[in-house]
N, C-alpha and C positions, 0 to 999 in steps of 0.2 A: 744480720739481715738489714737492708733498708729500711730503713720507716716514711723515706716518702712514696707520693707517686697513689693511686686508687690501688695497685695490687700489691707493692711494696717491693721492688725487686730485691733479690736476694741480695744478700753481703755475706765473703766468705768468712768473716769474723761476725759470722750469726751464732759460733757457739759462747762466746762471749758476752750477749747480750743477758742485763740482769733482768729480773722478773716483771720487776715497776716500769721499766724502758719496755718489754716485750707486751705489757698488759696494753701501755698508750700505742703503741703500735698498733695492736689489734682494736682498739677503741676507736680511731681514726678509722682504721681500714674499712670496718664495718661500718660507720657513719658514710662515708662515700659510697658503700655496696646499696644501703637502704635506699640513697638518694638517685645511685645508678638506676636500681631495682623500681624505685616508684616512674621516673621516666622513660624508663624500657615498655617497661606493661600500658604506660599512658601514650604511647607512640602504639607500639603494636594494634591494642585497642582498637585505634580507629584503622587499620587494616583491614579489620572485617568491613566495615563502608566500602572501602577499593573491591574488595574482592567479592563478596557478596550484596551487599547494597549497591548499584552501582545502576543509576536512570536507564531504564530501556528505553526512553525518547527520544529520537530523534527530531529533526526539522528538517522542512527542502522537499520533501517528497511532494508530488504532484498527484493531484485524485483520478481516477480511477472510478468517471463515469460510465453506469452498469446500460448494457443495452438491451434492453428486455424492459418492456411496459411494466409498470407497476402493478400490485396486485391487488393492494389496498390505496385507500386515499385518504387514511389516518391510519393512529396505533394509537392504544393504551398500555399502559404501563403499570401497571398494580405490583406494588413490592413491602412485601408482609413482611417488615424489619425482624430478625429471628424466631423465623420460623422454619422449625424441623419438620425433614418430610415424615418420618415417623407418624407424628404427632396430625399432622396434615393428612394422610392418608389411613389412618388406623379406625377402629370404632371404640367408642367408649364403653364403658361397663356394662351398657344395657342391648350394648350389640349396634346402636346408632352411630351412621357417621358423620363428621364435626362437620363437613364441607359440604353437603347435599346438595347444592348448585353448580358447584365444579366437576363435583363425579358425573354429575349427568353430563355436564359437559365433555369430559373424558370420556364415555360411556359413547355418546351421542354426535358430535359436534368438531368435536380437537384431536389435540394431539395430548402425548404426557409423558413424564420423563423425571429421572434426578438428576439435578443442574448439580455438580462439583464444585464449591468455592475451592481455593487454596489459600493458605496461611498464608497471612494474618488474617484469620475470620476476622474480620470490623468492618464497621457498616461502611466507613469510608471506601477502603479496597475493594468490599463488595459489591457495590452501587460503582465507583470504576472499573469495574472488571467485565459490569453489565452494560454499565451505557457507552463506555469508552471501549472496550473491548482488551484490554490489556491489565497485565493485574499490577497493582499501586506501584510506584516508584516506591523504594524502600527507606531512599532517603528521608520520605517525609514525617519517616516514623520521628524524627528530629522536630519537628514542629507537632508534633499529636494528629496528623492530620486533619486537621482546622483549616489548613491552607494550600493553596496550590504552591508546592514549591516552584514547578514547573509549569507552560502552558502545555495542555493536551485536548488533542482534538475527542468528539466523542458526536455520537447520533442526533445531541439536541443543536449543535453546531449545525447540523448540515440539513437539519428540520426546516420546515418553511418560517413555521412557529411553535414554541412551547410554552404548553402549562402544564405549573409544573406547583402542587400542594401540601405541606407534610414539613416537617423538622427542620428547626434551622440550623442544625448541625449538615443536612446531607443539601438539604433544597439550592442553597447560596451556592455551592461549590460546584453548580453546574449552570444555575442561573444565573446567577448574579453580577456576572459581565456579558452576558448575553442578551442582547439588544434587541434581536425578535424573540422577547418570551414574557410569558403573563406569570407570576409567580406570586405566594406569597406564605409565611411563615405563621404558626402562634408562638407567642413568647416561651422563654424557656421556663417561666416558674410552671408552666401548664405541667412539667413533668414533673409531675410528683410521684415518688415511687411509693407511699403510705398510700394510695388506694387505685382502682381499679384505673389503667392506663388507655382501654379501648376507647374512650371517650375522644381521645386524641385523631387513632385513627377515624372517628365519627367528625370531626371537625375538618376534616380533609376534604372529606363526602362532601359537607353540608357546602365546603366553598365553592367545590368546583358544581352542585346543583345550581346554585344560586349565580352562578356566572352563566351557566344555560339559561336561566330563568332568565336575568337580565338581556341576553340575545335577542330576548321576543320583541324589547323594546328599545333597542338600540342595533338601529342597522348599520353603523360601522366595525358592531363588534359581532356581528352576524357573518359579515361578509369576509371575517376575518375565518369565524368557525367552520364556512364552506370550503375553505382552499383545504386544496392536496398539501399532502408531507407536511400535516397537523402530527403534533406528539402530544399526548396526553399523560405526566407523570402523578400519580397518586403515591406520598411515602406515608406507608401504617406504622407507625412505630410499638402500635400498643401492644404487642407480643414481645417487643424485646424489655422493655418495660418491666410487662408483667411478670418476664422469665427472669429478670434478676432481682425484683421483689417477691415474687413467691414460688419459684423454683417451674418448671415446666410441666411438673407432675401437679401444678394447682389447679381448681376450679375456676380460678380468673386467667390462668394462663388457657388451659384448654376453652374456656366457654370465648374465649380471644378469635380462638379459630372460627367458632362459628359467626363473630362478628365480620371478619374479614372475608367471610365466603358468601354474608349478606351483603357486605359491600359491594363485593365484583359483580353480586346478581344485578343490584340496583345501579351499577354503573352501564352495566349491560342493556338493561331495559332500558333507561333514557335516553341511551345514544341510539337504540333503535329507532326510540319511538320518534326521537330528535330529527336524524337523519333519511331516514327510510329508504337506503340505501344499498344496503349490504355491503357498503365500502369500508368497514372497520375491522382490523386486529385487535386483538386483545393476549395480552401476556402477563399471566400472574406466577411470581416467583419469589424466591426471597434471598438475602445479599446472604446471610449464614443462618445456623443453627443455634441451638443451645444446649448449652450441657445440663447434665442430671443435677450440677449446683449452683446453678442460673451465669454461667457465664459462656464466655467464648473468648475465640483470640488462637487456640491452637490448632489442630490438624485431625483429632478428632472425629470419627463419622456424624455423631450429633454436632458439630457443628462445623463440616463440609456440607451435609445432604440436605440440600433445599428442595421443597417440589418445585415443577415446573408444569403448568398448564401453557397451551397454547392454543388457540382459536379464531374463528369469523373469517375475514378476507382472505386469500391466501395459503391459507394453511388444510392441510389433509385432511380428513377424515378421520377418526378411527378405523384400524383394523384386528382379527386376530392375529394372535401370534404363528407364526410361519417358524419352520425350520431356515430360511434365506433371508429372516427378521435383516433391513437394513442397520450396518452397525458403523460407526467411524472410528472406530478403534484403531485403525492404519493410520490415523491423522493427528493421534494427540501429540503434544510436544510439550508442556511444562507438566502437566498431571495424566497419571497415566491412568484414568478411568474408563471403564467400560461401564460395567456394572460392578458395584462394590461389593454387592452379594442380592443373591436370587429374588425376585421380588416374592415380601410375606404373602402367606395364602389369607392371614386376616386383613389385607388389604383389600382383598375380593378382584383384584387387578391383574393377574396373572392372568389372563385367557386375552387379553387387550394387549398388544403391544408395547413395549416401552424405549423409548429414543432419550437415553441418558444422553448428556453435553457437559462440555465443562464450559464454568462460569462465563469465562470470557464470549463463548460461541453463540451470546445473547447477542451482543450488540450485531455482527455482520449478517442476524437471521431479521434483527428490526429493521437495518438498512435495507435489506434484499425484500421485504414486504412493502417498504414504502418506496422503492425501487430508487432509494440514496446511494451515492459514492459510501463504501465502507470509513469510519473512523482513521487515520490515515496512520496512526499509533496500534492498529487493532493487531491481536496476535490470534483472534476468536478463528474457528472455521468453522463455515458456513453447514447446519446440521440438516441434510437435507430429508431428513424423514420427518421434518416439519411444514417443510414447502410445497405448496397445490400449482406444479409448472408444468409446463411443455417442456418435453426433453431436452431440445435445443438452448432454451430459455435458461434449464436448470444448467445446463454445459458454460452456458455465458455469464449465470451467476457465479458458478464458485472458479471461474476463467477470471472475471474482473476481481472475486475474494485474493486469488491468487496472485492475479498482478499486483493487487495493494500489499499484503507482504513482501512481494519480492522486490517495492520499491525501496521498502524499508533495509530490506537487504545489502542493495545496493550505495543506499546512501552511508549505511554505514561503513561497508568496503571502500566505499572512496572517502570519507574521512578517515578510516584509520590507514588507508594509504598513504592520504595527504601527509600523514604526521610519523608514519616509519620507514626508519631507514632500511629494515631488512624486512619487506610486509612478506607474508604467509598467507595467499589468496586461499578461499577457499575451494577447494579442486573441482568438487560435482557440479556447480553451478558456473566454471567456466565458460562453457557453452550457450549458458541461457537461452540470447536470442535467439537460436538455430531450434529451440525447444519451441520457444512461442510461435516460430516460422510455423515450423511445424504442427502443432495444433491449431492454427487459424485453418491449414491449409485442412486440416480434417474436420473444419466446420464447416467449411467451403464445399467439401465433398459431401455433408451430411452424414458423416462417420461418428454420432455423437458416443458411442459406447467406448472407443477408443478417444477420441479428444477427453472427456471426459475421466478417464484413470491416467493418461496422460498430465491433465492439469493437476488431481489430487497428489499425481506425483511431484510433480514439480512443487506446491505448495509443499509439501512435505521435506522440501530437499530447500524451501526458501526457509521455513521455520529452523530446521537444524541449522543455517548459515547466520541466522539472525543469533542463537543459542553461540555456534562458533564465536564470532565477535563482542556477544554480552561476556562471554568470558576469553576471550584473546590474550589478556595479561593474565590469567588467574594463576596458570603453573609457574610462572616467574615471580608473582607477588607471593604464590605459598611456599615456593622453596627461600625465596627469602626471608621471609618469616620463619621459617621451620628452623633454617639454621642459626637465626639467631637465636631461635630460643634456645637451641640444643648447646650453643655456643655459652648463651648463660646459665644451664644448667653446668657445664664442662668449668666455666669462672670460677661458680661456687663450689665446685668439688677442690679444685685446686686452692680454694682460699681454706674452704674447714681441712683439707690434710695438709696445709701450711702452719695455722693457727693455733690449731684445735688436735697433734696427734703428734707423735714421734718422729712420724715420717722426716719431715724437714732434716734432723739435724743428722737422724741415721744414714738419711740419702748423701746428706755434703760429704759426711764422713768417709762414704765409701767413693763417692768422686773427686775427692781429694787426691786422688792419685792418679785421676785420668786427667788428659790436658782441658784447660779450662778454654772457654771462648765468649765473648759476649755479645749474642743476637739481638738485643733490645733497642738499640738504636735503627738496627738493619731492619726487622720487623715494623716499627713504626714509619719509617721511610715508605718499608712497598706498602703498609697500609695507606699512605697519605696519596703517594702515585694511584693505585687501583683506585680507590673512591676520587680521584679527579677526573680521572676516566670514563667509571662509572658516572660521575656528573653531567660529565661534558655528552655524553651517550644521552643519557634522561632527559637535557634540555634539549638538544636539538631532534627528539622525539616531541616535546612538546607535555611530556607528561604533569601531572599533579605535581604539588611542593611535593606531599607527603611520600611519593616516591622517592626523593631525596632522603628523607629521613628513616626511611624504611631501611636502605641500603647503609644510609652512615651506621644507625645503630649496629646492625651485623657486621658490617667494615672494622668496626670500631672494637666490639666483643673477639672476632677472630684474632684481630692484631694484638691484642691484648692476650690473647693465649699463647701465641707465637713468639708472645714476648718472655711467655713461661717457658721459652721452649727447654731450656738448659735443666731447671728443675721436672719438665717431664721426663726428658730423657733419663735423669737419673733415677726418675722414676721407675721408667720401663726398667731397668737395667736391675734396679731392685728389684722387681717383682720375678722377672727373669728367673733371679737368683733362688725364688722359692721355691719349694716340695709342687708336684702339681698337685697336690691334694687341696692347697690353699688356692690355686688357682683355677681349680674345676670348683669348688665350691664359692665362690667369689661369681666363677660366669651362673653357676644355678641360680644364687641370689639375684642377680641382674634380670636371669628366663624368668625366674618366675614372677619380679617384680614388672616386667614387661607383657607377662601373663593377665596377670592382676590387672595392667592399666588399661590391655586392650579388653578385657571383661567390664569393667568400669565406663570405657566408650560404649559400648554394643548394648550396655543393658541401658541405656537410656532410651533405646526402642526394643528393644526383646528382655523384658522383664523376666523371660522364664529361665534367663541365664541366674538371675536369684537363687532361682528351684532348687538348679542342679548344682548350684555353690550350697545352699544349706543342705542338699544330700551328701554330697562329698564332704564337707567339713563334717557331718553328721558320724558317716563312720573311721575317718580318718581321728577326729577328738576320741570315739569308743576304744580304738584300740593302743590309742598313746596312754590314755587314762586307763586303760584297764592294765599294762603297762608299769606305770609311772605306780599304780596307788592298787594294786591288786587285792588287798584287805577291804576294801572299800570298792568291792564289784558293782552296786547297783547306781552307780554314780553313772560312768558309763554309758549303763544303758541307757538311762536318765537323760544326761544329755542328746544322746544318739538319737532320744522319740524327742523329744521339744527341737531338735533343729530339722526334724521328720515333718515337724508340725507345722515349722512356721515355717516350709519349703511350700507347702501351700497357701501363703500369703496370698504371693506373688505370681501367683495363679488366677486370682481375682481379677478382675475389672480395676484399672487406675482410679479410678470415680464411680463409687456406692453412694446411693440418694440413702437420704436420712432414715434411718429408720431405730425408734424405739424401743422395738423388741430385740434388738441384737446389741443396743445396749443393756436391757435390762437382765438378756440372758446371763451378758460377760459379767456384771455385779455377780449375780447369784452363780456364776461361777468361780469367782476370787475369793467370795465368802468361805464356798466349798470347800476350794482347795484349800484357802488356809484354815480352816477349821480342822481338814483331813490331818496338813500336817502337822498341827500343835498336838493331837492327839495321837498321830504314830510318835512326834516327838518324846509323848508320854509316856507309852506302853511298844516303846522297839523294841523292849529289852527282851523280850520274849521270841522273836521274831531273826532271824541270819540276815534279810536280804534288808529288812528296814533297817536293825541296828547297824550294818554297812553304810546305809548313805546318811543315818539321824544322829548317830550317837557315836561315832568312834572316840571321840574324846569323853574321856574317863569325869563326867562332872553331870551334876542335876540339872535339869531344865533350870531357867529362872524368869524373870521379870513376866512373869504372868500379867503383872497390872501395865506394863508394858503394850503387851498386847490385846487385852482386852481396851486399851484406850481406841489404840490404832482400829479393830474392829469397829468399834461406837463409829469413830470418826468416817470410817469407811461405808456402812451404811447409811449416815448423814446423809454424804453429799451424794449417796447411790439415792 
């Protein structure tokens, strides 16, 4: 055998090589696999960026001023940083609920709903998904979101002015290059997680009072406060705060809510009494949830489900609930929510209507109040059983919603036209114009019922297009991926049954006698042609480096098996030669190793595939062991109930809030049981089913003081 080279090609004087020569061989060989092995997986890696992380932003597009009067002549903005709608909506132990200024508002006045975040719950994504209307670029998870990786457009852009009060984690990243806007932050030592956080959201209050206050005597900042497409942001932080210092089940977390629900009243009142107008929105919502052990970040319902109120200018009424309850379920496109489950009856909200939205569908409902071009990034649709319009009015709201994505649309088709050589348009929205021809002409006619499903369709059929081109490369970045990996598992089988087994030397032995020929140079040749090809393809597409080295790595691993080709063939040819009984059992091991891995994917969302693995293994073990050790029957069984038992693990909830008594239960059940079994250990002997599983070996109990230490010890730390 060879010893140069990463795979070592063969040599037919390999059965002569001595032990010390074949050990450094394999020393080498493995030293290049580890180093291949580390830059394989460090390449692949960042394929997930290409294929998943990958900017939804565009630039170029043109706005998509809305024509329809405005409804409001400001908007507030109140965003209760994790806060669950649960928690929000529920009553506390004495029957009282935490928000009693919003529900009447809900009750009286607005509208109400659960707003859908989608992962990454964080307050960055979340607060982008609301005011921009699009959810986070994913890239930025690379910077911790701190910073704009990218420019994107968003509501406060296209504001007359904003102000905008609360954290300077979230405030900066919408202010802070924004030229018409009043902003301003507290320091970060203010977050202390050691005591009560609400104080925070109270300092938000107190600035944006006191810049009213100041109004009265400064009339340039008065005349500022009069204009139209005013935005008003208030960020509460002290709910998330509280929720990850003392869980959401706390009295600082719950008694949070009630502050936040004085806030909105009190923000409420002033700008009445401020303005005397009736020209204000109000929207109080929150960026994500919190879970049962103070955090967030996953997919979770406690921290998807935010509330969502909405009220004053604009916006509907309350009504009951109808059988023809308006719903947009026909319109989602990244989250498929309607409602996540039935609203609770201790909400007391079920007889009320409810107009669930996802996250993003905030921002194109604030623009369409303040009667702004939507965000020109926004992916939101327009929820309209929150808007108080003229039929017509609502026709040409989600008409201009719809244009603005389907600018987005377009701009992406023509950039990824610009840059391929074989483009794949997408078919449905061929047509477009002759679509919007067409619905102008049915608003022309006053046909608003048909324009109207009309435009929803069409929107619907620009978000799939937009979904097409976010992933245009995906099934060519994942089969290239896919094979190289399959490629490097296929190396390493060929280097451990070169290495590590008989195989090698049995195989030459019996090809010894068939004509030899040597592909390894011929193999590396077409691998060098194809990946120049493939190069030469990728650049004049224009694509990423990492495209390049997506493809070399697999290029490179294939050729490298091709280059085995000589030792696989004698491979096959051996195994050919075997009984099929080694070769049906050979493919079983493969099924069911292939069984396994696809059980291993699927249970990281269906945990109940656990269940039914520790039911099956439960009596498949019962009857090998009853089997294998028949003298020994209650072992068996034994096993058979404890893999019965912990089948119901996984049956649980992923996240249990702390709770004391079911530790203290589980002590004084460890105690039990090993108390139980020192003493059948004791007295089995009397006993068939215990002396089966306690005693078959013919010898006394011992180390008593053994485990009486272990017990001391055990109860210690219980």
């Amino acid at each position: 055998m060879d010893v140069g080279g990463i795979l070592g090609n063969r040599d037919s004087k390999q059965g002569k090589l001595n032990i010390p020569r074949r050990r450094k061989w394999v020393k080498r060989r493995e030293t290049w696999l580890v180093i291949l092995g580390v830059i394989l997986h460090a390449v692949y890696m960042l394929s997930i960026f290409d294929i998943y992380f990958k900017t939804p932003i565009v630039h170029g597009m043109d706005l998509v001023s809305p024509r329809f009067s405005a409804p409001a002549k400001r908007l507030v903005l109140l965003v209760a940083d994790g806060l669950r709608a649960d928690k929000f909506f529920e009553p506390d132990s004495d029957g009282n609920f935490r928000a009693p200024f919003l529900r009447s508002v809900i009750k009286n006045q607005g509208r109400w709903g659960v707003s859908h975040a989608r992962p990454p719950t964080e307050s960055r994504p979340g607060h982008v998904a609301i005011i921009a209307g699009f959810y986070e670029d994913p890239s930025a998870v690379t910077k911790g979101w701190k910073a704009n990786p990218v420019e994107f457009d968003s509501v406060f852009n296209r504001s007359r002015h904003t102000i905008s009060y609360g954290s300077p984690d979230i405030v900066p990243i919408f202010c802070g290059a924004l030229p018409h806007s009043t902003w301003a932050t507290y320091p970060h030592e203010f977050e202390d997680f050691a005591t009560d956080a609400s104080f925070l959201d109270e300092w938000s209050f107190d600035q944006f009072q006191n810049l009213l206050n100041k109004s009265n005597e400064d009339p340039k900042l008065r005349r500022l406060l009069e204009q139209d497409n005013l935005v008003v942001f208030l960020h509460l932080l002290g709910c998330d705060s509280n929720g990850h210092a003392h869980r959401p089940f706390s009295s600082i977390y719950l008694n949070n809510v009630k502050v936040v629900d004085h806030i909105a009243e009190r923000v409420y009142n002033l700008l009445e009494n401020y303005y005397k107008d009736n020209r204000t929105s109000y929207i109080f919502t929150a960026d994500h949830g919190m879970s049962d052990k103070g955090s967030h970040g996953d997919g979770h319902p406690t921290n998807t489900d935010t509330p969502l109120v909405v009220w004053g200018a604009g916006v509907k009424h309350p009504r009951p609930v109808s059988e023809k309850e308006h719903s947009d379920h026909v319109l989602r496109f990244i989250d498929q929510h309607v409602h996540d489950a039935p609203t609770p009856k201790e909400w007391g909200l079920d007889g009320i209507e409810r107009v669930d939205v996802n996250q993003a569908d905030i921002a194109p409902l604030m623009s369409t109040l303040l009667g702004l071009p939507c965000p020109v990034n926004s992916v939101g649709n327009l929820p309209l059983g929150y808007v108080d319009m003229k039929k017509e009015e609502e026709v040409e709201a989600v008409l201009a919603n719809t244009k603005q994505i389907l600018n987005q649309f377009l701009r992406k088709s023509h950039i990824k036209h610009s840059h391929s050589l074989y483009f794949t348009p997408f078919k449905p929205l061929a047509h477009y114009s002759s679509m919007l021809n067409h619905i102008e002409d049915l608003l022309n006619a006053r046909d608003y019922k048909v324009a109207m499903q009309l435009s929803e369709n069409l929107r619907s059929l620009a978000l799939q297009g937009l979904h097409y081109f976010q992933t245009y490369d995906l099934l060519m970045l994942m089969t290239v991926i896919t094979l190289g990996y399959i490629g490097w598992m296929v190396f390493l089988v060929l280097h451990v049954l070169q290495a590590y087994t008989s195989f090698s030397r049995d195989i030459f032995m019996e090809e010894a006698v068939h004509q030899k020929f040597n592909t390894g140079k011929q193999a590396q040749l077409f691998g060098c042609l194809f990946m120049a090809v493939v190069s030469l393809l990728l650049f004049l597409e224009g694509t990423p480096p990492l495209y390049h080295a997506y493809f070399a790595m697999t290029v490179f691993l294939w050729t490298q098996i091709l280059d085995e080709y000589k030792f696989i063939k004698a491979l096959w040819r051996h195994l050919s030669g075997k009984k099929p009984d080694f070769v049906i059992k050979l493919l079983a091991i493969g099924a069911v190793s292939l069984i396994i891995l696809e059980l291993l994917v699927h249970s990281f969302t269906e945990r109940i595939l656990y269940t039914w693995c520790f039911l099956v293994v439960g009596l498949i073990a019962c009857i090998y062991l009853y089997k294998l050790i028949p003298w020994r029957s209650g072992i068996p069984v034994f096993i058979c109930l404890a893999c019965w038992f912990l089948s119901l693990f996984t049956l649980m909830p992923a996240e249990i809030p702390d709770n004391n008594k079911l530790v203290i239960a589980s002590g004084v059940m460890i105690v039990v049981v090993g108390l139980t079994a020192k003493w059948l250990d004791l007295h089995a002997a009397g006993n068939k089913c215990w002396y089966g599983i306690c005693n078959h070996e013919k010898r006394q109990p011992g180390f008593q003081c053994t485990f009486n230490y272990r017990l001391f010890w055990l109860g210690y730390h219980w």
